[in-house]
TORSE-959245 format. One record per residue: residue in one letter; y, x, z of N, C-alpha, C in turn. Coordinates in steps of 0.02 Angstrom, whole numbers, plus 50000, padded with zeros to 5 digits. Layout:
N
AYXZYXZYXZ ...
This chain:
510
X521755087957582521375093957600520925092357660 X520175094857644520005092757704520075098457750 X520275096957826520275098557886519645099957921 X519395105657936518605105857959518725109858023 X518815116757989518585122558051519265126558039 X519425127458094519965131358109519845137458138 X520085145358111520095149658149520755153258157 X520445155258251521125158258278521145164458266 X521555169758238521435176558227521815177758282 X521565185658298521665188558355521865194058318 X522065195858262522175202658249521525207158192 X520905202558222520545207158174520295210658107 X519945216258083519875216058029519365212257986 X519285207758024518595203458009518765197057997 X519385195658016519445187458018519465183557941 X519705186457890519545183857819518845184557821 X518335186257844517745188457796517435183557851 X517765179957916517395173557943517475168157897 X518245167657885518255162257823517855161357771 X517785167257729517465168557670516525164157687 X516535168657759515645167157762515515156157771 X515905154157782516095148157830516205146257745 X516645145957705516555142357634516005144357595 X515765149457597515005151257583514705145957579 X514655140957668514325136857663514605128557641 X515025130557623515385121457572515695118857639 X516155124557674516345118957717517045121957726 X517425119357707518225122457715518685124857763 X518865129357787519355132157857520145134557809 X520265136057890520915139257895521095145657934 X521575150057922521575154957965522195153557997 X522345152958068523125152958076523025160258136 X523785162458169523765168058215523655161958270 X523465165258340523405163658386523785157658410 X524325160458411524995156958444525225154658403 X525065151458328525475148358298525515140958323 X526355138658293526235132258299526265128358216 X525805131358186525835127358138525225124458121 X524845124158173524405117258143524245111858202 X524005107958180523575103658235523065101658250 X522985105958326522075104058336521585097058297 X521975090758306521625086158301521295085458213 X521775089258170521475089258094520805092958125 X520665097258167520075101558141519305097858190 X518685099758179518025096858198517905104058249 X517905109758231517785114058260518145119358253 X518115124158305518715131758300518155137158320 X518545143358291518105149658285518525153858329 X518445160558383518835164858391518705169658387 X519225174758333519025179958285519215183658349 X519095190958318518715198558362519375200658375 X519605207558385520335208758400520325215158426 X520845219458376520825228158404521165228258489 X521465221558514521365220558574520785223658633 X521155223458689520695224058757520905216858767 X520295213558812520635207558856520685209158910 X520565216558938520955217658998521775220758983 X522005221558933522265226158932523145220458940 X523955222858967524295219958993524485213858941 X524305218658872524805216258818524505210758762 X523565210758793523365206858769523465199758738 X523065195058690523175189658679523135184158712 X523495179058722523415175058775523235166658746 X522835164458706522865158758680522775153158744 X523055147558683522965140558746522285137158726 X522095136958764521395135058733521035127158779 X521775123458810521695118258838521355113458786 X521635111458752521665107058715520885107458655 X520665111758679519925114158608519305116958676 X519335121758712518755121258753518595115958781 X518065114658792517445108658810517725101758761 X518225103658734518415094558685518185094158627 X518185103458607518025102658529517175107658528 X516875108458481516365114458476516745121958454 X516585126758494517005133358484516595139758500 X516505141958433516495148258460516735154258433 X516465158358486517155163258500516675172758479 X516885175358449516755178158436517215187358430 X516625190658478516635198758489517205195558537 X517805198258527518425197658582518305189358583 X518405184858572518405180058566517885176158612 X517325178758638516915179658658517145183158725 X517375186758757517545192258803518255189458814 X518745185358786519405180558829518975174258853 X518395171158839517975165958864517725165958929 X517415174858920517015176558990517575177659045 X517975183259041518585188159061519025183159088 X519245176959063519725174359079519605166359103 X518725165359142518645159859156518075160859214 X518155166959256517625167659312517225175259285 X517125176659242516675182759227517125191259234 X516695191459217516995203159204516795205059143 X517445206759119517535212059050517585219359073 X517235223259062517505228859078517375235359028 X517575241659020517365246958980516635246758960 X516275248058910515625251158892515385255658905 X514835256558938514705262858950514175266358911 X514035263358844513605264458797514265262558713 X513995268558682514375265758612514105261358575 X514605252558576514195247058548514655246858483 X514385250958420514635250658349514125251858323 X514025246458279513635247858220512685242658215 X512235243558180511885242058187511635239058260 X511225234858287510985232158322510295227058338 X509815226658358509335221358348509125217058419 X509155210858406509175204258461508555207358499 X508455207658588507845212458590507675206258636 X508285199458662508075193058687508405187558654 X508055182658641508305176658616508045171358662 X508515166458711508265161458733508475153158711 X508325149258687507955145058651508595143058667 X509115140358593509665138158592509795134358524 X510285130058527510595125558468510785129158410 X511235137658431511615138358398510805145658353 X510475146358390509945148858376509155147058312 X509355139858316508935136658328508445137058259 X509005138558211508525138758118508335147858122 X507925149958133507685155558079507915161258114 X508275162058176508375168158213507895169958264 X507855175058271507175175258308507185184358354 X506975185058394506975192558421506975197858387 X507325202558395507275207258309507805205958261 X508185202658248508675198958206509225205658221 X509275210158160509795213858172510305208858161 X510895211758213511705212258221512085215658202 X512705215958207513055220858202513725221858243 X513845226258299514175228758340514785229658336 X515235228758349516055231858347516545232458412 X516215232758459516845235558533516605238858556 X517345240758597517405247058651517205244458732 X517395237058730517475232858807516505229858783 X516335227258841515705223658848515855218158886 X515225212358904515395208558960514945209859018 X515295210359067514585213659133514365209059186 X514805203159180514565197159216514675190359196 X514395186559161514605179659143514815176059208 X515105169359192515415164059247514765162559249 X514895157659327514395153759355514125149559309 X514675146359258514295141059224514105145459144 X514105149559132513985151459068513165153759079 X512675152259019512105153859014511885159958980 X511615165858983511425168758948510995165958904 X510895170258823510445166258752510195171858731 X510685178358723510295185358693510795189858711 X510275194658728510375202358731510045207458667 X510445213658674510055218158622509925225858691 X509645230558659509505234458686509955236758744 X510595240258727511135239258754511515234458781 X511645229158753512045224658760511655219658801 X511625218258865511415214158912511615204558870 X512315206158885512815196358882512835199458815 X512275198058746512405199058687512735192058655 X512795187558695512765179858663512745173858731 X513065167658728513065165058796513155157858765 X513145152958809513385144758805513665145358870 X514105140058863514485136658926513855129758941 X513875128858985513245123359000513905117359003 X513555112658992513885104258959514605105058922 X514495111958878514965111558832514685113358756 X514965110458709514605115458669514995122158645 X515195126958681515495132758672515005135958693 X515225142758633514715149258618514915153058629 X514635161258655515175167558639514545172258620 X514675175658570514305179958513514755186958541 X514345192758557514795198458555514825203758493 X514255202158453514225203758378514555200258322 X514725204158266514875199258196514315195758144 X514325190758156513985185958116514195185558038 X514915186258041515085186257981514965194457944 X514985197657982514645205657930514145206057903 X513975206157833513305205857806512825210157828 X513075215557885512355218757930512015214257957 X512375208057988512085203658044511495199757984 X510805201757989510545200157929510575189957904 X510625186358009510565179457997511295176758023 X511985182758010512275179858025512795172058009 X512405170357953512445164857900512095159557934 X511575161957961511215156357970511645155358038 X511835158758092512005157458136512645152758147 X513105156458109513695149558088513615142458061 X513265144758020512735136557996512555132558051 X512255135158075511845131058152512325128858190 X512995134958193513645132458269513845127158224 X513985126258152514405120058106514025116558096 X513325116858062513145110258038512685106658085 X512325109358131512035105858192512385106858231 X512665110158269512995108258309513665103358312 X514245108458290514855104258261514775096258200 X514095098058181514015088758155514415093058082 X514815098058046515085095957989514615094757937 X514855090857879514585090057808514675096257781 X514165099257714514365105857680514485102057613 X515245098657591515425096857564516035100157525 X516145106357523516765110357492516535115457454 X516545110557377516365111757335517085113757274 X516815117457203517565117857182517735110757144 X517145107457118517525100457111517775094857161 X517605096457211518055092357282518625095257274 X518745103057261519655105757273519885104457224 X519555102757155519925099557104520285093257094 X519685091357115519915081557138520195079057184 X520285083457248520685081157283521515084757280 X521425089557251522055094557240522525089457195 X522055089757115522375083557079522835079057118 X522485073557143522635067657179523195070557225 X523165074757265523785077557311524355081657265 X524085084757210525005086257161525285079657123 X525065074157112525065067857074525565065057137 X525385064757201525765062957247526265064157263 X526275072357276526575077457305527645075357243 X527075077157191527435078557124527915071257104 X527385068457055527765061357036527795061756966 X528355060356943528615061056868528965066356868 X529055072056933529665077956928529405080456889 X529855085156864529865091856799529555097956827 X529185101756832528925106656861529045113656820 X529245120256839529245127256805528745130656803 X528265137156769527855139156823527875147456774 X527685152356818527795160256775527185157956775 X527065162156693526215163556686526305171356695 X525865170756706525545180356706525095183756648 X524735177756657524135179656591523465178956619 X523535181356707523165180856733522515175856788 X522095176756799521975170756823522055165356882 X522445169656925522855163256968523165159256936 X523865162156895524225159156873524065154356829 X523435153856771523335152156731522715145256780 X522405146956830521975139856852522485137256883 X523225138456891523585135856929524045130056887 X524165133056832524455128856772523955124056737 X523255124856741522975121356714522695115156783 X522595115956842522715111156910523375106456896 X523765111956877524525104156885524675101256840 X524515105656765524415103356694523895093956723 X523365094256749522845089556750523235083456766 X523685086356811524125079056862524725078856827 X525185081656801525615078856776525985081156705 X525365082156673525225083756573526075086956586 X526425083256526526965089656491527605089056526 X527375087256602527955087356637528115095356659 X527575097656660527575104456670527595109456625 X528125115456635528465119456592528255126756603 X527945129656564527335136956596527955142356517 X528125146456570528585151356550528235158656561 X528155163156492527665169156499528245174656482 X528505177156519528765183556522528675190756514 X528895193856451528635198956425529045206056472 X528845209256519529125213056555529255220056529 X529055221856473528795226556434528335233156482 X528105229356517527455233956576526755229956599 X526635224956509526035225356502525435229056476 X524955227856482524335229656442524665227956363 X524315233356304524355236356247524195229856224 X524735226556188524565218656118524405213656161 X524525214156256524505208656294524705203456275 X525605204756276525885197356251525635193456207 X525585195656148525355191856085524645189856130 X524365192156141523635189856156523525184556201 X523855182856244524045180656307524345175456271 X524805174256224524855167956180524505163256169 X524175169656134523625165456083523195162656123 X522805164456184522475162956218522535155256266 X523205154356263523395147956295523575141656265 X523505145056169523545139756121523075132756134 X522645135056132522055130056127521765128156215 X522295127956245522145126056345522635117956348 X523025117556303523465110056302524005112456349 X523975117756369524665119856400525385120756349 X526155118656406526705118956371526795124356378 X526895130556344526765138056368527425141256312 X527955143956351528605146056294528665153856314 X528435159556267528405167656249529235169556260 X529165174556329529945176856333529955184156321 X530425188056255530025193856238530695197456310 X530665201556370531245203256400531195210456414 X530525215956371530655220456386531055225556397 X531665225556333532155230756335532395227056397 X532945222056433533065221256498532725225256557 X532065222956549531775227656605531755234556596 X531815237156538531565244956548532195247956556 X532705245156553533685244456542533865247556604 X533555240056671533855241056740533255245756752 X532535248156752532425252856775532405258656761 X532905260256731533205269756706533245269656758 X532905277556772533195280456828532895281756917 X532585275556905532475274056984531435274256969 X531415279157033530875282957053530325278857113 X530635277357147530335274957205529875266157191 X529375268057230529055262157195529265256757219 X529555256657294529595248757307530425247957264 X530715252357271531235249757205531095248257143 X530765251657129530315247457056530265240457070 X529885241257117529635232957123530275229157125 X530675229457179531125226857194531585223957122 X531605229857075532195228857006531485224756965 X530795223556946530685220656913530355213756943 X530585213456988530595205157021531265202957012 X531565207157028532465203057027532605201256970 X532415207356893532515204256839531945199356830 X531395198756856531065193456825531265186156824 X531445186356904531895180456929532185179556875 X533015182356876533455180356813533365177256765 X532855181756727532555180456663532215172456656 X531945173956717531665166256724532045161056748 X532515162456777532895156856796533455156056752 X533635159956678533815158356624533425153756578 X533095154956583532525151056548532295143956586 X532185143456634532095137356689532885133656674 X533365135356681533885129656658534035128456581 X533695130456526533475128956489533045120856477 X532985120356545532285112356533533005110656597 X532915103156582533465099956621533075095756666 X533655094756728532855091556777532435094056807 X532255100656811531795104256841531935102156938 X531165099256954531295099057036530965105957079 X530495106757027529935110857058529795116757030 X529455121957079529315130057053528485130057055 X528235131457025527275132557046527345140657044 X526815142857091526655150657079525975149757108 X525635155557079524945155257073524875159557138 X525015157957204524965162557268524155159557287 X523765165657336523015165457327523195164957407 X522595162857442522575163057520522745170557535 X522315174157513522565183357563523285184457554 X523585180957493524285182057510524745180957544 X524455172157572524785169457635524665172057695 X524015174857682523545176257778524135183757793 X524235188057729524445197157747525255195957758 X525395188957739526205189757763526355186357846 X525955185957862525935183557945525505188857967 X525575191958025525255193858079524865189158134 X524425192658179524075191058215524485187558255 X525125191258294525635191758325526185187058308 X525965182858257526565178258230526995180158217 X527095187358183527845191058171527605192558119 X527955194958056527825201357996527355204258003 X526935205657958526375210357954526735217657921 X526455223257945526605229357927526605228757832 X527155230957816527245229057739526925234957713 X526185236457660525895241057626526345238857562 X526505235257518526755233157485526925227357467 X527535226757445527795217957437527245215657389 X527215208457400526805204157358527225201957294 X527175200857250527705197557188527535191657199 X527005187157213527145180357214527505177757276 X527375180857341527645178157404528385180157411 X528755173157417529385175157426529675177657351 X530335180757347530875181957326531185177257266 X531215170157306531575163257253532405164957292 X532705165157231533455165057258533665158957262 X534275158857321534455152857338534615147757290 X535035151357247535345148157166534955142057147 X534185146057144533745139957113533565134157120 X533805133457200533575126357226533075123657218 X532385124757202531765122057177531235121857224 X530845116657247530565117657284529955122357268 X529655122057301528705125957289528145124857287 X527885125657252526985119557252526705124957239 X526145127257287525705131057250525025130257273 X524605127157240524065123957227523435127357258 X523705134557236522895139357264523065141157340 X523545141257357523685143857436523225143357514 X522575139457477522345138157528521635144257515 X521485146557455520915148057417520935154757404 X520375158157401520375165357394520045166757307 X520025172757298520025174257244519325170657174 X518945173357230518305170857211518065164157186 X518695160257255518545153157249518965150957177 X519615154157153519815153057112519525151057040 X518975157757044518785158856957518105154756960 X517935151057029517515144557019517765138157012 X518225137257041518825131657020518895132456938 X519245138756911519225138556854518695134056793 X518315138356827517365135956786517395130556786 X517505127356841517085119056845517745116256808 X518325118256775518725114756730518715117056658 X518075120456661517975121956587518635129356561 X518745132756607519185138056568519115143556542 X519115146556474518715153156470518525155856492 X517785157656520517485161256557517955170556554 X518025168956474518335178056471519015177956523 X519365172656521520015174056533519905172456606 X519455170756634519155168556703518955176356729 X518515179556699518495187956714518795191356711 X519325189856688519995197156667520195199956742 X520175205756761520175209956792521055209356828 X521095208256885521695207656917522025212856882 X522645209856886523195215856856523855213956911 X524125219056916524775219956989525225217356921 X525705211256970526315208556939527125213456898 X527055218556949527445222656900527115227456863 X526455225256832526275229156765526175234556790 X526195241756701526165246556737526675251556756 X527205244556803527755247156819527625253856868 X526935250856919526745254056966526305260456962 X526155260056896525585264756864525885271356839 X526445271156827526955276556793527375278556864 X526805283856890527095285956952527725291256934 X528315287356965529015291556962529455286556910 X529955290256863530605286256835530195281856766 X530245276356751530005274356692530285273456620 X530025277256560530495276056501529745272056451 X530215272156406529795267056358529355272556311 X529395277756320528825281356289528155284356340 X528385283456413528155281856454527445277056457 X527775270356462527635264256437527075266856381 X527325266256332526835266356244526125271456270 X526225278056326525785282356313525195280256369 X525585277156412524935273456482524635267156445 X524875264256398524875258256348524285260756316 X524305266456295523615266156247523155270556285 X523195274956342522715278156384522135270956409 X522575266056430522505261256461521915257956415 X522225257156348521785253656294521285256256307 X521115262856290520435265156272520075264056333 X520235265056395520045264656439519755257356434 X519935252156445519805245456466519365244456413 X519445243856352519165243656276518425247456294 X518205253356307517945256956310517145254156374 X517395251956421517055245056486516775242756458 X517245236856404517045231856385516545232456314 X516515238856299516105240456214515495242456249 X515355246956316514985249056365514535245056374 X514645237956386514465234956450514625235856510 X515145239756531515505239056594515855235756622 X516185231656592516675229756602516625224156673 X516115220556663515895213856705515785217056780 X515425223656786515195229056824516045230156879 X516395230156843517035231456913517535226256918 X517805225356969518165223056993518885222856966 X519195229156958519885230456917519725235156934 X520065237956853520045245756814520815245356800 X521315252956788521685254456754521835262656751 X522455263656722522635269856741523135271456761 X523085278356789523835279056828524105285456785 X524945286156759525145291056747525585295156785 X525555302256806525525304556864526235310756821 X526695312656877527445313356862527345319956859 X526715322356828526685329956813526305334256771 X526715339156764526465340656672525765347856696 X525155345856664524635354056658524595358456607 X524315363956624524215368456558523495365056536 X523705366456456523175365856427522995370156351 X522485369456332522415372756267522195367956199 X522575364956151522275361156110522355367456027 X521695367756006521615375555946521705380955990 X522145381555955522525389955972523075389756014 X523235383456018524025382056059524185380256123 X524675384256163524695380656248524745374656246 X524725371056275524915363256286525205364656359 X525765359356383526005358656433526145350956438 X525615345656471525725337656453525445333956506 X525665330256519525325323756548524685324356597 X524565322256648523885320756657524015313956680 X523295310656683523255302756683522485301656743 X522655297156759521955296556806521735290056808 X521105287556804520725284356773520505282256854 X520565273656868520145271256921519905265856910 X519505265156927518775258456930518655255657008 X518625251057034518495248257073518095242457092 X517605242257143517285235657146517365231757230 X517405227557206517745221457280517585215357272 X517635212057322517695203857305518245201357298 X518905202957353519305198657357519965205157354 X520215210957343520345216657357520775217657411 X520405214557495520745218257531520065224557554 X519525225557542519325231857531519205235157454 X518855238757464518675242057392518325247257374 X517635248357325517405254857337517505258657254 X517595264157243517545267757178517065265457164 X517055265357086516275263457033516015268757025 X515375270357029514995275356996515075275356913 X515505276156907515345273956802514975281156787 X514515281656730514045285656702514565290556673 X514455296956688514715305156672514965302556618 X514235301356573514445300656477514885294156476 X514985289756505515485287456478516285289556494 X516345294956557516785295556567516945301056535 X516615305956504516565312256461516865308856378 X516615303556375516785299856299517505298256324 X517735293956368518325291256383518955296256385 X518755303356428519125307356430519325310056363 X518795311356297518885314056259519165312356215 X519135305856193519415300456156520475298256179 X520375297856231521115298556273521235305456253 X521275311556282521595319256256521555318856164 X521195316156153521135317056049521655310856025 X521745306756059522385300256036522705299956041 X522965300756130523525299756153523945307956160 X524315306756120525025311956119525335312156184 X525195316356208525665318656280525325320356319 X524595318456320524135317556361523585321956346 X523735328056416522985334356407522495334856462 X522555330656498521965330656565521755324656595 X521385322556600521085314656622520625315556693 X520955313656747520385313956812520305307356839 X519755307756863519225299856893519445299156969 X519935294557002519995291957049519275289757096 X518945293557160518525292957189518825288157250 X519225285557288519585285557338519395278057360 X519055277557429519075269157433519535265657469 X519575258057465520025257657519519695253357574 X519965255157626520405259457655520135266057637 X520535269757644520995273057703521715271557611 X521395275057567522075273057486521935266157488 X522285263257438522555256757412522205257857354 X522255252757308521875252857243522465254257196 X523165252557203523475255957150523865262057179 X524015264957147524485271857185525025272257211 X525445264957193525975263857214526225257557238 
């Protein structure tokens, strides 16, 4: 793996979307918390320091060591990151006395490295604190101000450290692309060499190593982590590897079978586990969603680890875990992150299994995935398929789950998804499904009350889904969708359109 740019998070809500902008340009990072000790300076060329719902005056603030990387390495530091540079090396941080959120435009630029391609006076920014800086150190240079913002931007003189009090990485900052460019590839000297056939070829070469002649397990999903993940270790060690597809009975409508067939013709060893009645067995009864989750991971385990001692020899587990999954189970703070909901790939291997863990995408975000995919030739369709949550629509059947349950979100679901894709919509969002909701409306179908079901219909568009905005989908198609669902599906008399972004909701309901 190559080792490039390292960033320190401080907490913020920005620090994935520095990463994101930074492989944008073919050049590979990492996110670790502050205080971790799990990496080492010397792998990296340059370090970033992300923003932080932090004060750096404040007692409880972050305290990084920053011996070992100021003036040795190129760094910069950015919004807070920027303001522990000034604050904590001769300068003054202090309150704002102007509100610095939001839009912004460079109103001085003085002639700099990190400046140097295509930014120019006028260059909107974009703003995010409450603290400002009101006096740089003796040795720090001012580079730009904006209207407000006096110390909009600084150098340390005979270092090459920066401090930016705006986000570069927010696509308001119109050159904030170019600006990272300039701190990495002229300044910091990196190559823009992180490409998806470099993570192929060198990934290869490192599971071939890693691996050997061991026996490897891996859950498929259907989906496309799991599936560029089996076809990465498939490359390095052909039919040593054993891809096990588990039928939870809380898929999408003729999934399984489809999801078969689909992996026929990939050269994958791929063995169909039908285990619905099990699952729908242990979850009689139980309402609560993270118990849901909880009973259809535990049986999945089982199921799978019935099946895994089935192949003799097994050393190894693969799971198709994505970078945001690694970054949301650590905090800033190096402790637990506030749990919105358990992840199904991170964590829950029981001890029993003894198997170690390889998981191939862990360094890579979503995006980067279904380009990895591409450049190995993998169905583009099965490359687009629309994320789907690991316990199905365990999570979708808000309240107790039964199997008629199941069958009736099963075909709401169909028409729905079916309906995208006959559209031309489908490519248009991000992930679509539906949710069935634990309460019955009046209705009138002829002459007769109805008392049934309502179901709610959401669309979403994102890159990577830790945000998310509702789709505008067209009235008429949602007037056809609704009508077609109440005329099919038995149980079902009211259909409403999920508007909700996230933040402040989540994208599934539960």
């Amino acid at each position: 793996m190559q080792h490039q740019v390292l960033i320190l998070d401080f907490g913020s809500q920005y620090t994935q979307l520095i990463a994101r902008r930074v492989r944008e340009l073919n050049i590979f990072c990492e996110i670790f918390p502050y205080n971790s000790k799990s990496f080492n300076v010397e792998d990296y060329k340059a370090v970033i320091l992300s923003g932080s719902p932090f004060s750096v005056r404040a007692e409880d603030a972050p305290q990084p060591d920053l011996s070992s990387i100021k003036g040795k390495l190129p760094l910069l530091g950015v919004c807070f990151g920027a303001q522990y540079l000034a604050h904590n090396f001769g300068g003054e941080v202090g309150a704002s006395n102007t509100r610095e959120y939001g839009r912004a435009n460079l109103s001085f630029i003085k002639e700099s490295e990190i400046f140097f391609e295509e930014v120019s006076e006028g260059s909107q920014v974009w703003m995010s604190h409450s603290d400002t800086i009101l006096d740089l150190p003796e040795s720090y240079e001012l580079i730009a101000s904006t209207h407000d913002v006096k110390n909009a931007a600084f150098k340390i003189k005979e270092e090459a450290t920066y401090g930016i009090q705006f986000h570069p990485e927010v696509y308001h900052s119109k050159d904030g692309l170019t600006i990272l460019k300039n701190f990495l590839v002229n300044i910091a000297g990196l190559e823009q060499t992180w490409t998806p056939e470099c993570f192929v070829e060198t990934t290869v070469a490192e599971l071939k190593e890693k691996i050997g002649n061991d026996k490897v397990v891996l859950g498929l999903s259907g989906g496309v982590d799991s599936t560029v993940a089996a076809v990465l270790i498939s490359k390095a060690i052909g039919k040593n590897l054993y891809c096990i597809f588990v039928n939870n009975g809380l898929l999408r409508k003729n999934e399984f079978e489809s999801v078969l067939d689909q992996y026929k013709d990939m050269g994958l060893n791929v063995k169909g586990v039908d285990a619905s009645a099990r699952f729908l067995k242990e979850l009689k009864g139980e309402s609560d969603p993270e118990g849901k989750r909880k009973i259809i991971g535990r049986v999945f385990i089982e199921v799978f680890d019935d099946e895994a001692h089935e192949i003799q020899d097994v050393s190894w587990l693969a799971q198709g875990t994505i970078y945001p999954d690694v970054i949301e189970s650590v905090s800033a703070t190096g402790g637990p992150s506030a749990t919105i909901k358990s992840h199904h790939n991170v964590g829950g291997l029981p001890d029993f299994m003894k198997l170690k863990i390889v998981e191939p995408l862990n360094k890579i975000f979503k995006d980067e995935v279904r380009r990895v995919g591409k450049s190995m030739g993998i169905d583009p369709e099965l490359l687009g398929r629309h994320p789907f949550p690991g316990p199905g629509l365990g999570i979708r059947i808000l309240g107790d789950i039964t199997a008629d349950k199941v069958r009736m979100l099963q075909e709401v679901d169909h028409i729905f998804i079916q309906g995208l894709k006959e559209d031309g919509l489908y490519n248009d969002v991000w992930q679509a499904g539906a949710m069935l909701l634990p309460v019955n409306s009046v209705g009138v179908m002829g002459d007769e009350r109805t008392y049934e079901k309502a179901v709610v219909l959401r669309a979403v568009e994102s890159t990577d889904g830790m945000t998310a905005d509702w789709v505008n989908l067209p009235y008429e198609f949602l007037q056809k969708t609704s009508n077609k669902i109440i005329n099919n599906v038995k149980g079902v008399n009211r259909v409403v359109y999920d508007i909700s972004s996230k933040p402040p909701a989540t994208i599934e309901w539960e």
